[in-house]
C-alpha positions, 0 to 999 in steps of 0.5 A: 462231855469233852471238849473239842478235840485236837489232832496231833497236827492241830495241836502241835501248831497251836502249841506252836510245835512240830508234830514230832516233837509232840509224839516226844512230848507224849512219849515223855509224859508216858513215862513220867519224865517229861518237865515243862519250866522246871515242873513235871508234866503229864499229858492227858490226851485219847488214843483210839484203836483196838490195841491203842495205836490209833490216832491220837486226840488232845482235848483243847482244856489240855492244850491250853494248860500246856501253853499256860505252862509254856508261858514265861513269868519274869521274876522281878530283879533283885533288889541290890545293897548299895556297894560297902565302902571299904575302909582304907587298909593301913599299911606297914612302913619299914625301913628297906634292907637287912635289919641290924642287931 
């Protein structure tokens, strides 16, 4: 049995979208290159009518897999080495002038 379903309205507001930027989105997906985070995406979603251009349903496990892609996760921050002391270079002393035979 489905879920509930989504218009192409209702999802796009509960993914916090436009709906064309939905229709994007699908379009993407249909071809195989839609990334969400760095991680290739499809979208499952129904499409009725006799050829297929009908309108367009999401199932709500769906969406909510998309929003749980969109989520930020913050890496923690590197933990930094304490600064190398540098060793006092040494430096040459000579005489200035032309240097005598």
């Amino acid at each position: 049995m489905l879920d509930k379903t989504f218009n192409t309205e209702e999802a796009a507001a509960t993914l916090g979208i436009q709906v064309p930027t939905l229709y994007d989105w699908l379009a993407q997906s249909n071809a195989g290159t839609f990334v969400l985070r760095g991680q290739k995406v499809t979208i499952e979603y129904f499409q009725g009518g006799r050829r297929g251009q009908g309108r367009i349903r999401i199932e709500k496990s769906e969406i909510t897999r998309l929003l749980d892609l969109m989520k930020v996760h913050p890496s923690s921050r590197p933990t930094r080495r304490p600064p190398t002391t540098k060793l006092l270079q040494r430096h040459i002393t000579a005489k200035l002038g032309r240097p005598e035979n």
